[in-house]
N, C-alpha and C positions, 0 to 999 in steps of 0.2 A: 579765350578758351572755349571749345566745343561747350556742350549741352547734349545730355544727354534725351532732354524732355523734344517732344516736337516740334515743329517750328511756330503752328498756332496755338500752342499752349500757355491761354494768358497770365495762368496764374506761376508757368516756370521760375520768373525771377524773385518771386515770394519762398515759393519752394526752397530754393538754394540759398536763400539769405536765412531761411527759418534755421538750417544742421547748424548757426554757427552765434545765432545762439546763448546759448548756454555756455558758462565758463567748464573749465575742468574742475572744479570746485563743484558744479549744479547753480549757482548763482546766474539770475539773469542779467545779462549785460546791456546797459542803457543802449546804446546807438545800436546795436544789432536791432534789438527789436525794435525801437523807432521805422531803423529801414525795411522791418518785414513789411510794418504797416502801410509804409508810405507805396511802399510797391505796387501796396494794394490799390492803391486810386485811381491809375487804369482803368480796371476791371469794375470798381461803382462806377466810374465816369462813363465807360459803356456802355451802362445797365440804364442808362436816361437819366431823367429829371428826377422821376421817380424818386430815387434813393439821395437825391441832393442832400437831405435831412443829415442823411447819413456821414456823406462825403463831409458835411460842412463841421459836425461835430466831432468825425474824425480829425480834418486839417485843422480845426482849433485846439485840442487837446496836444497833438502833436507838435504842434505850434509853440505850446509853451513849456511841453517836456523838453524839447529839443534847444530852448532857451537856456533852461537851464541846465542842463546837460553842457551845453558850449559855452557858459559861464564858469566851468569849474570840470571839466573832463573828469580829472583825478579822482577828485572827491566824491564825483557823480556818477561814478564808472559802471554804479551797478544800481538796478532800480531798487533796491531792499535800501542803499544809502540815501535814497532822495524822500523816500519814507517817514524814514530815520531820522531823518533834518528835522523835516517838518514834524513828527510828533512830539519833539526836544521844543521846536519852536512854539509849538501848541496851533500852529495851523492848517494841519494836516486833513483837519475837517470843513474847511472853507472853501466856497464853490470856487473861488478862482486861484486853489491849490493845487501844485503838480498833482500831487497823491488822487483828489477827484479827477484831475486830468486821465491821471494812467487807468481810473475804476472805469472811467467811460470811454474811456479809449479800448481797454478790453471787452467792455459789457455790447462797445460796438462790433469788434471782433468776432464776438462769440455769434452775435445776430447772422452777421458773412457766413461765417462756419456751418452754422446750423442750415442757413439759406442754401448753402452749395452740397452740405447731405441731405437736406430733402430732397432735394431736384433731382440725383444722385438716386435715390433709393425710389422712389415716388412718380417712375416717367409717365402713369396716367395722368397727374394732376398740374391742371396752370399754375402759369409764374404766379397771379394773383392770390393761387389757394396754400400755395409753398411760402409766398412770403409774409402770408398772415399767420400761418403753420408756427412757423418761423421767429415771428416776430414774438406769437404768444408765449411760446416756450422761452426767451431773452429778454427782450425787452418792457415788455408790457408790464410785468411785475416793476419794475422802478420807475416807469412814467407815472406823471398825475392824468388829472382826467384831459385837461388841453392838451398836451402832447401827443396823449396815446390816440384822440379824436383827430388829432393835423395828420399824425403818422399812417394811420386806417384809410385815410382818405387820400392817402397818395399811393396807396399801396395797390390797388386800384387801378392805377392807368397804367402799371408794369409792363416792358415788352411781353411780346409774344415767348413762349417756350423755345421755339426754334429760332428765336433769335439769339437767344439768350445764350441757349448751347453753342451757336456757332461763334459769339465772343467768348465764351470759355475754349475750344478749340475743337468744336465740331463733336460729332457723337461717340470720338474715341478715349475724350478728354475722361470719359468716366473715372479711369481707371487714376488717372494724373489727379483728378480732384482729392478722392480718397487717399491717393498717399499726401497730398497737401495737408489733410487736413488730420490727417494722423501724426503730422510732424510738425503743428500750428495748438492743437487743442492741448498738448500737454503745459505750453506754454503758458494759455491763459489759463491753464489750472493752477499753473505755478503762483501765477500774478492772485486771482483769487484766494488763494491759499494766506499770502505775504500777506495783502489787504485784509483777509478776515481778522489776522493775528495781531492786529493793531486794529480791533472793531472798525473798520473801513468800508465791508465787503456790503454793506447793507443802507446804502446812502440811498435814498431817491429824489427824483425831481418832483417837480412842478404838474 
């Protein structure tokens, strides 16, 4: 099928996985949003080294969403039931729970999101000063002090701005970012939302 977005537009096949979603209920549906994420890895893996941290806690969480999700389709059909499991099981709050899985796999989300409207809104400012911008406003509040000290310091060798643009798809992509991420944020509000209502939304690390 065509495509409407352009042809270097890297975050298109994110875009078009993100309309679908959502069930006709409003309920988020497991493997949809699995693949918005995954689409996403491109687009770090672009970005350098840099964001490795990123990449690598995205593909782990994903990793064992997606376990369990192809352990039980049916059952798991929607992220509100894999929740569900686990706070019936009483493990819903254990680091190597789907449910922390999905909180960090959105909490990394949110980082992307915010990372691609600063850039977006902010074309004086370097990759380095966007993606601390960035980070502070996401991530930082739920890292401890070792984390958030390995993360600052990688944040730091980031590509140049003008590179960065031209893997997103050059300087027209503005307009493609923004409807991305107008059709991405409602998502992980949704996830937030699920997570708080089962005291989830407020985990931190190390």
């Amino acid at each position: 099928m065509g495509s409407e977005e352009p042809e270097g537009f890297a975050l298109a096949p994110s875009l078009e996985a993100a309309k679908y979603v959502k069930s006709e209920n409003g309920e988020l549906l497991t493997k949809p949003f699995l693949d918005v994420c995954r689409l996403l890895f491109p687009v770090i893996d672009k970005l350098g080294p840099t964001l490795s941290a990123v990449r690598c806690d995205v593909g782990s969480n994903l990793s064992r969403l997606d376990a369990l999700y192809t352990s039980d389709p049916l059952r798991y059909t929607y992220l509100q039931s894999i929740v569900q499991a686990e706070i019936q099981a009483k493990t819903a709050k254990k680091p190597s729970s789907c449910s922390n899985g999905l909180l960090w796999l959105t909490r990394a989300m949110d980082f992307m999101v915010e990372l691609l409207r600063t850039v977006v809104a902010n074309p004086e400012w370097s990759m380095t000063h966007a993606c601390t911008i960035s980070y502070n406003k996401t991530l930082k509040r739920w890292h401890g002090w070792l984390t958030s000290s390995s993360f600052m310091v990688a944040l730091k060798v980031v590509p140049h701005r003008t590179k960065v643009m031209e893997i997103l798809g050059g300087p027209d992509a503005n307009t493609e970012i923004q409807r991305f991420c107008a059709e991405f944020v409602p998502l992980l509000e949704a996830n937030h939302k699920l997570l708080a209502s089962f005291g989830l939304d407020n985990l931190k690390s190390i």
